[in-house]
N, C-alpha and C positions, 0 to 999 in steps of 0.2 A: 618610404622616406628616401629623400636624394642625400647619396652621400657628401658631393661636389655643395651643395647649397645648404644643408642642414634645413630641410625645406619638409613639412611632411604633408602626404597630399592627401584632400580628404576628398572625401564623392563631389562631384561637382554639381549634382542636383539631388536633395533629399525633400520630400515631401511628406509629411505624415498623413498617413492615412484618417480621412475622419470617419469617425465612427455614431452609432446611431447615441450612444452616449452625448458625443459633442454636438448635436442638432439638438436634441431635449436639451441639453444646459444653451447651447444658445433661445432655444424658445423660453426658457424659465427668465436669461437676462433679459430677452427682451420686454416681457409681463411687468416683469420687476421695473424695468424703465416706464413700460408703460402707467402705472402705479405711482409709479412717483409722480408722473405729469401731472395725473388726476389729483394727488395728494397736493399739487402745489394749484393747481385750478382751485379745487375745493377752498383751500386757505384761502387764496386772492379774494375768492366771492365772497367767503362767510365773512371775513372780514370788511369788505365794501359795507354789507349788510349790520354787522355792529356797530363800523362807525354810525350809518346813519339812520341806527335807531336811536344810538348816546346821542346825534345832535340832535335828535328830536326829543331829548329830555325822557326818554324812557330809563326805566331803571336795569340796567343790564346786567347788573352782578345780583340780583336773585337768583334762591335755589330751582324756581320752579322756571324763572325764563332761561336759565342755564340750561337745563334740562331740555326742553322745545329745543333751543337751539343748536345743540348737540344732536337734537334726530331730526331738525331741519338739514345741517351739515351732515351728517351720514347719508341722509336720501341724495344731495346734491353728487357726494361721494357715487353713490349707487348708480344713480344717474349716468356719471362721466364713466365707471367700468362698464354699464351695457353699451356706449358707444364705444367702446374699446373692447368688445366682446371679452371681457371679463366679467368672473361672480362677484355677487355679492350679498348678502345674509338679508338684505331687504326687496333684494329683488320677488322673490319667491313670492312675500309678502304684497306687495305692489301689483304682482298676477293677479292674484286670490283678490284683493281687494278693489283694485279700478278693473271699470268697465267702457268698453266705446259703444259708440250708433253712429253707424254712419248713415248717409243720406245715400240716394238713388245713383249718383256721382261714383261711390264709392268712396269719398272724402269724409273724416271724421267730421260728424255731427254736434255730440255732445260725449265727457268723458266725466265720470261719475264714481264717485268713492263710496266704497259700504264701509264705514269704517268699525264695525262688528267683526267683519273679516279681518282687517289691517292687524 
């Protein structure tokens, strides 16, 4: 501290050090960000899709189309984490369950649900 100024002088450059803690919490925020995108995609679509089953006079507030529609939206859900290399509790499922053929190409041919497996 200067006496003449009443001035007190701190380090002129501090930096903290980051640590391998602060890379995992920034990869955890960014998951979390990512998650939410999906979480706001998934809404936009599943909703596009209720509207326009209600304008088609389907009955939407049953137990049982409720139901379909909540694991139609979970899969959509699923969906958007594996393009964001994120898990998700249906993937696993979707493994086990679809299968492709491709052609000579290497190009998927045809893709094919057992749904025994699902």
């Amino acid at each position: 501290m200067s006496v003449e100024n009443n001035i007190i002088d701190f380090p002129k450059k501090f930096k903290r050090q980051s640590t391998e803690k602060d890379a995992e919490m920034q990869k955890r925020i960014a998951q979390e960000h990512q998650k939410i995108f999906c979480q706001a995609m998934m809404d936009e679509i599943t909703e596009a899709i209720l509207v326009k089953l209600h304008s088609e006079n389907l009955n939407v507030t049953g137990k049982d189309f409720l139901k379909d529609y909540k694991l139609v939206s979970e899969a959509i859900k699923s969906m958007m984490y594996r393009t964001q290399e994120l898990k998700h509790g249906l993937q696993e499922r979707v493994d086990r369950a679809v299968t492709s053929t491709y052609n000579k190409n290497k190009t998927i041919n045809t893709i094919s649900i057992d749904l025994d497996k699902l």
